[in-house]
C-alpha positions as CSV (number, residue, x, y, z in Angstrom):
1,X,0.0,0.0,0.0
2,X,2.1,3.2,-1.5
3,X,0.3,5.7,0.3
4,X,-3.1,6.7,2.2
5,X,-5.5,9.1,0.2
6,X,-6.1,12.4,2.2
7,X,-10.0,11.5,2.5
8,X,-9.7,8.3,4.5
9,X,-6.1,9.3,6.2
10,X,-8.7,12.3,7.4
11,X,-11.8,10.2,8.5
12,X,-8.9,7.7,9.9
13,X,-7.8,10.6,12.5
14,X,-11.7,11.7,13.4
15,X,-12.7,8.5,14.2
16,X,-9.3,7.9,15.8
17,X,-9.8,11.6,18.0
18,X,-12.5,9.3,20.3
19,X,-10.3,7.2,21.6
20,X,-9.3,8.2,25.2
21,X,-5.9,8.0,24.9
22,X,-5.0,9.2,21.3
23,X,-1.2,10.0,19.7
24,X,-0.8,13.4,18.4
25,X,-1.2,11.5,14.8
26,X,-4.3,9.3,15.7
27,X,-2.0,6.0,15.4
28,X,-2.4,5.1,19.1
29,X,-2.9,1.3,18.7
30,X,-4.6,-0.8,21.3
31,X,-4.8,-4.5,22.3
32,X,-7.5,-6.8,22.3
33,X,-7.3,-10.2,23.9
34,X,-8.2,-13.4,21.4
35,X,-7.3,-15.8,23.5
36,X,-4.9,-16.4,26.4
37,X,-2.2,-16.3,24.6
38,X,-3.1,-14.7,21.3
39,X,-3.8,-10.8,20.6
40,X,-4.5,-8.4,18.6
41,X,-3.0,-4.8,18.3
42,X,-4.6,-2.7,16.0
43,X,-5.2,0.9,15.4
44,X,-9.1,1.5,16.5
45,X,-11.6,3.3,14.3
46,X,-9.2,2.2,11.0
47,X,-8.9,0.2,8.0
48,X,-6.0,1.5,6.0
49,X,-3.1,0.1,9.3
50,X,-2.5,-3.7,9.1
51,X,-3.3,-5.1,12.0
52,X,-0.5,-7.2,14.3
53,X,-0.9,-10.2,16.0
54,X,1.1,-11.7,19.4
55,X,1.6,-15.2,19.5
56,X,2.9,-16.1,22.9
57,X,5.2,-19.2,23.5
58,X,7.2,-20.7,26.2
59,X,10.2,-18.6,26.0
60,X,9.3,-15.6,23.3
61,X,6.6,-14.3,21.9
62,X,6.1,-14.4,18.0
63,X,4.6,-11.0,16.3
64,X,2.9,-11.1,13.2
65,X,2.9,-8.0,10.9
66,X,5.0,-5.1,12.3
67,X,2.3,-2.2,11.4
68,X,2.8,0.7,9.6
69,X,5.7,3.8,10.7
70,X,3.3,5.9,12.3
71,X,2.2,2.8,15.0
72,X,5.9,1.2,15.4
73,X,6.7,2.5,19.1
74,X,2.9,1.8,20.0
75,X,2.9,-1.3,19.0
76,X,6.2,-1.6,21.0
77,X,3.9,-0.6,23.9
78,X,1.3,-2.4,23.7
79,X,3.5,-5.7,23.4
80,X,5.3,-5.2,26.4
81,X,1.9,-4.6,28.1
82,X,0.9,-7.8,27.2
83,X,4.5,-9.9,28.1
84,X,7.8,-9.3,29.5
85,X,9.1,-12.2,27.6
86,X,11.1,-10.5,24.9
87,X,10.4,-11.1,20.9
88,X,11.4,-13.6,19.2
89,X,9.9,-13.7,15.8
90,X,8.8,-10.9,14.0
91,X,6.8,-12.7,11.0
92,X,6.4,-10.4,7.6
93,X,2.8,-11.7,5.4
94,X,3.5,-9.8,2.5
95,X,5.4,-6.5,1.3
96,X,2.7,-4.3,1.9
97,X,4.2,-1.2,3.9
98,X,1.3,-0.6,6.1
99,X,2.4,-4.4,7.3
100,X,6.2,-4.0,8.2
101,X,7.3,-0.1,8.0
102,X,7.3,-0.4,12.2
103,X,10.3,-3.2,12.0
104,X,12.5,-0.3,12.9
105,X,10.9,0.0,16.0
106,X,10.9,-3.6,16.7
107,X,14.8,-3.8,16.6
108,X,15.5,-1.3,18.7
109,X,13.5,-2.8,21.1
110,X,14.7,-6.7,21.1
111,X,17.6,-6.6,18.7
112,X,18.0,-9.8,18.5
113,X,14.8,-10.6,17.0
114,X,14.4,-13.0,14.0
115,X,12.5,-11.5,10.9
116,X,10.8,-13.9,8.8
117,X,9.1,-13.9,5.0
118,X,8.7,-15.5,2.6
119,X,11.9,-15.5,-0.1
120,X,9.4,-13.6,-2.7
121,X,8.4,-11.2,-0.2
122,X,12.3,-10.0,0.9
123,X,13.3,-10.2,-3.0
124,X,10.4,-7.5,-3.2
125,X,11.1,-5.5,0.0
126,X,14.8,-5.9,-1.7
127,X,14.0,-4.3,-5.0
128,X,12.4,-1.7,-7.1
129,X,8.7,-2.5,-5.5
130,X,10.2,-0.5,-2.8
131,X,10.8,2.7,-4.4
132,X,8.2,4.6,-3.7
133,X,9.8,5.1,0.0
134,X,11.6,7.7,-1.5
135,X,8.8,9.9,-2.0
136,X,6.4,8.6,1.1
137,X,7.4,11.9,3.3
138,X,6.6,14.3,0.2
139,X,3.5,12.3,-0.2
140,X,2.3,13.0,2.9
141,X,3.2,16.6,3.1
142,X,0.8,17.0,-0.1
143,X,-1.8,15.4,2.0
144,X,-1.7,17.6,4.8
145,X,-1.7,20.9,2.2
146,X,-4.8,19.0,0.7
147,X,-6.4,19.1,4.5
148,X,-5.4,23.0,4.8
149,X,-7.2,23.7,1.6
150,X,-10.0,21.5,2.7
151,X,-10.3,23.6,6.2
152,X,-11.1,26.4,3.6
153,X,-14.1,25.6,2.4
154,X,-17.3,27.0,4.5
155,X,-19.8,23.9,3.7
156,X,-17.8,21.4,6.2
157,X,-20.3,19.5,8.4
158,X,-18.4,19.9,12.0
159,X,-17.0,16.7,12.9
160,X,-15.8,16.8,9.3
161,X,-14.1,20.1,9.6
162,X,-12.5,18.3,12.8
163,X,-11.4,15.5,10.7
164,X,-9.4,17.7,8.4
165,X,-8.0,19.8,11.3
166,X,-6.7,17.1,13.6
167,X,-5.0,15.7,10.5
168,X,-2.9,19.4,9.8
169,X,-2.5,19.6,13.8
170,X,-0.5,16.0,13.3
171,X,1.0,17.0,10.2
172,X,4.3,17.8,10.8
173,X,5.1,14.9,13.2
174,X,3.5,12.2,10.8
175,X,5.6,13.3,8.0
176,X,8.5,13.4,9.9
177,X,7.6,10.1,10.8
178,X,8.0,8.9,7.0
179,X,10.7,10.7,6.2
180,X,14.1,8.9,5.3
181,X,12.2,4.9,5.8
182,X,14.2,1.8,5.5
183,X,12.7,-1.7,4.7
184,X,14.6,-4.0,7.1
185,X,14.7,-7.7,5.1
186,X,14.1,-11.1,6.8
187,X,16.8,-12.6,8.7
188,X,14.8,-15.9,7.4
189,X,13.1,-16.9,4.5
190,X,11.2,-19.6,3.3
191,X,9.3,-21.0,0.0
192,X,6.4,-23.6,1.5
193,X,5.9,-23.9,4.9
194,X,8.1,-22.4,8.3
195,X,7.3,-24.0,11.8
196,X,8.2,-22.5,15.0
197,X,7.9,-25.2,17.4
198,X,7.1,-24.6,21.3
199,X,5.5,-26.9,23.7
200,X,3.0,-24.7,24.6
201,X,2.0,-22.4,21.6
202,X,3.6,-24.0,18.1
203,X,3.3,-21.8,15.2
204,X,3.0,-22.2,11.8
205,X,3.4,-20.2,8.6
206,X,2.1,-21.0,5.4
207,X,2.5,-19.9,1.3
208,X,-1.1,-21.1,0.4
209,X,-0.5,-19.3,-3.4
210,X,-0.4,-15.9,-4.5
211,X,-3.4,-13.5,-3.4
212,X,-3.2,-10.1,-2.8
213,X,0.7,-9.9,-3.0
214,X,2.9,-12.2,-4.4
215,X,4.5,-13.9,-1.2
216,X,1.3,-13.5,1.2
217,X,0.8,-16.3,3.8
218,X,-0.9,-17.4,7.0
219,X,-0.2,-18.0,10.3
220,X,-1.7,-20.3,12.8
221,X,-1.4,-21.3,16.0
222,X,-3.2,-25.2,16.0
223,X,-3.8,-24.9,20.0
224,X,-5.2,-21.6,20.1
225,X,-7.4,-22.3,17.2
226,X,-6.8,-19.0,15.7
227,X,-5.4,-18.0,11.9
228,X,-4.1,-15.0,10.7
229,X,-4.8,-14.4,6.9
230,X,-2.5,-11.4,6.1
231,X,-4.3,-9.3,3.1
232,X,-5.5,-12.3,1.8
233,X,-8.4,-11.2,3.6
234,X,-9.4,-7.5,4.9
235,X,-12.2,-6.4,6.3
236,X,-15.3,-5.1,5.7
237,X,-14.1,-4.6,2.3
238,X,-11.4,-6.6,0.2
239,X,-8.7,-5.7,-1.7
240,X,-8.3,-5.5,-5.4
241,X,-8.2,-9.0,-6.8
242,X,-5.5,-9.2,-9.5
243,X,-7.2,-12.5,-10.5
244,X,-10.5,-13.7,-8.6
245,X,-10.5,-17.3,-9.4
246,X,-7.2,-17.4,-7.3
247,X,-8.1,-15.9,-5.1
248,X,-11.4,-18.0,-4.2
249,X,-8.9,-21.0,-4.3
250,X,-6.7,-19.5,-1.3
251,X,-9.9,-18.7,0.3
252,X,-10.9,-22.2,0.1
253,X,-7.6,-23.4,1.5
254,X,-8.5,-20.7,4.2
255,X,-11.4,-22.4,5.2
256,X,-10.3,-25.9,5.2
257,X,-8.7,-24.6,8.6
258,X,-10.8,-25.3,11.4
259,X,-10.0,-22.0,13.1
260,X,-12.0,-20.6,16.6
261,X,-11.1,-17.6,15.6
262,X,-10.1,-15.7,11.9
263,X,-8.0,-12.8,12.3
264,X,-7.8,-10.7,9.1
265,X,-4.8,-8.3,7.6
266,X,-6.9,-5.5,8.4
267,X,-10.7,-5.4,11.3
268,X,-12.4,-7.3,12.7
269,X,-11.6,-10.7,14.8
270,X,-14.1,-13.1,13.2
271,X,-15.7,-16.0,14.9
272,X,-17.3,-17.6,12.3
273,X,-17.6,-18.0,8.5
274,X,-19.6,-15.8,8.1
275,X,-17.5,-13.1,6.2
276,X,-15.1,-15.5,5.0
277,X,-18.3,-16.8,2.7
278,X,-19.6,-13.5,1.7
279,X,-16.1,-12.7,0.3
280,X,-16.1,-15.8,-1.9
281,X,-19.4,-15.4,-2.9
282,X,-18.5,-11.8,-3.8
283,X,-15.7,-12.3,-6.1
284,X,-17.6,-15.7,-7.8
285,X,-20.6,-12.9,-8.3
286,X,-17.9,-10.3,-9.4
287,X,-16.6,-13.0,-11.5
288,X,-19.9,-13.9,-13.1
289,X,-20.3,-10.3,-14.2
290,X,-17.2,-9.2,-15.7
291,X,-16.0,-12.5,-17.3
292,X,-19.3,-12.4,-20.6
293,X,-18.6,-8.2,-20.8
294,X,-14.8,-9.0,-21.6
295,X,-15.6,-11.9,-23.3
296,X,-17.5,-8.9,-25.7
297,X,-14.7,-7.2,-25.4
298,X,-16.2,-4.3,-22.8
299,X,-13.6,-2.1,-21.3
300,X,-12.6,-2.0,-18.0
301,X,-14.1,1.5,-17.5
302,X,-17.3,0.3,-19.1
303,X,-16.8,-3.3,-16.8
304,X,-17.7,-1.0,-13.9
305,X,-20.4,1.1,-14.7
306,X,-22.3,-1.9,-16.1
307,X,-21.9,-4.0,-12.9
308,X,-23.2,-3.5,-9.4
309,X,-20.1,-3.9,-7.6
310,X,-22.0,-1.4,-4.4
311,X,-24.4,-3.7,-3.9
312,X,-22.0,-6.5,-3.8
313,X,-19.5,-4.2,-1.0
314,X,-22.5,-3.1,0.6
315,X,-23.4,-7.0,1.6
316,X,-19.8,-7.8,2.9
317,X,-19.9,-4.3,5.1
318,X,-23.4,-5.7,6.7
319,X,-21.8,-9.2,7.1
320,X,-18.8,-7.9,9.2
321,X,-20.9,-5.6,11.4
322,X,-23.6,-7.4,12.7
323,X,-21.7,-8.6,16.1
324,X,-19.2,-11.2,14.4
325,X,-16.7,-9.9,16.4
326,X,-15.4,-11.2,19.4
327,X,-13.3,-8.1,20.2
328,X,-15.0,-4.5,19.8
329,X,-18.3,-6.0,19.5
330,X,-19.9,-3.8,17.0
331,X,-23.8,-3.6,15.6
């Protein structure tokens, strides 16, 4: 994920402002327990941050997904909230920025750490994919002048207007918070399949097939009964699907798990199948649609205004708010 548009970045920061204990750039994350020894840590009121997941073992705990820049010494918080045992294994999913910008932070803290991908993902956080950290600050900076021209027009509804104004408040520090980024690359890397045996909490990482991103893979913990997806699914609405029909094969191999609990790259805990199906059925439907018009040789443009992809994202939204979730509980 190159960057976040100005628009959600601003409703991001709004919905943030609620929170009772809010970082000047409306990254505070939070943790939420799963189970004993599983949790989430995730930026509240927010899509657009990956969330992060702590495994706990025996002598370590195992993170999954690092977060974004803005969260890294948050997230650095929150863990040691949770444990004293020091970190382990910081585990990468994909390449996706929003998913591992905060491993900076996590070195710093327990240096010793092990980072762990999959060989595609470091060749990608290795190479030109990466690029665009060299312009991340200056994207950001033209985000906050798009808030300050926003905060000019007169026809802002109020909590709005607060929306844009929190986000030029936190300018300056959340572009110095990009500014001069480093990917740091897995210490480990793997093709297939990566266990990290413990006696309490074992752990294992998977490369089901390509997804969302080229290396993306899952985590699960087998006595906790809880899998993490990566982007391979978001929630409440997914990604863009570079080809469905894959897609709805890794989401089949998804649900061949017989997970308690399904944590998603970005929302909700799930505890049930609920979304899970809806997504399939989405991209089959989405699949169903587009496949006759390009067949007819339709344009993409024309694809979209001939097919009612809102009603389809409008289902999946109902599906992952109707009190699915086992941690913020929402209706």
């Amino acid at each position: 994920m190159k960057t976040t548009c100005a628009a959600s970045l601003a409703a991001l920061l709004l919905l943030g402002s609620a929170s009772a204990r809010a970082d000047i750039d409306g990254f505070a994350p939070q943790s939420e327990t799963v189970t004993s020894r599983v949790h989430l840590i995730h930026r509240p009121g927010e899509t657009d941050e990956g969330n992060s997941v702590v495994i706990e073992q025996s002598k370590g705990l195992v993170v999954v997904d690092a977060g974004g820049a803005p969260a890294g010494r948050g997230i650095v918080r929150e863990i040691r909230k949770i444990s004293r045992k020091p970190v382990r294994y910081l585990i990468y999913t994909h390449d996706h920025g929003d998913h591992n910008f905060s491993a900076g932070a996590f070195l710093k803290a327990w240096p010793h750490l092990t980072i762990i991908s999959t060989d595609v993902t470091s060749d990608d956080m290795g190479g030109t994919p990466m690029d665009y950290l060299k312009t991340y600050s200056r994207d950001y900076a033209g985000e906050i002048d798009f808030a300050k021209q926003q905060l000019e027009r007169a026809d802002l509804l109020p909590e709005v207007r607060a929306g844009w104004q929190q986000l030029v408040d936190a300018g300056k520090n959340i572009v110095n918070r990009y500014r001069n980024m480093k990917t740091y690359l897995a210490t480990l890397t793997f093709s297939d399949r990566l266990s990290i045996p413990d006696d309490e909490t074992p752990v294992e990482v998977l490369y089901l097939e390509q997804a969302d991103t080229n290396g993306g893979v899952v985590v699960w913990a087998p006595t906790e009964k809880v899998l993490y997806t990566g982007d391979i699914l978001v929630e409440p609405l997914p990604a863009a699907a570079p080809n469905p029909a894959s897609w709805i094969q890794v989401l089949d191999r998804v649900a061949a798990y017989d997970f308690a609990y399904l944590i998603p790259g970005h929302g909700e805990v799930q505890k049930d199948r609920a979304y899970l199906n809806k997504t399939k059925a989405t991209l089959a439907k989405v699949i169903d649609e587009v496949t006759p018009l390009a067949k007819r040789g339709v344009t993409l443009a024309d694809s979209y205004k001939q097919t009612d992809f809102k009603s389809l994202t409008e289902g999946l939204s109902r599906i992952s708010h109707t009190g699915q979730s086992i941690v913020r509980g929402t209706s």
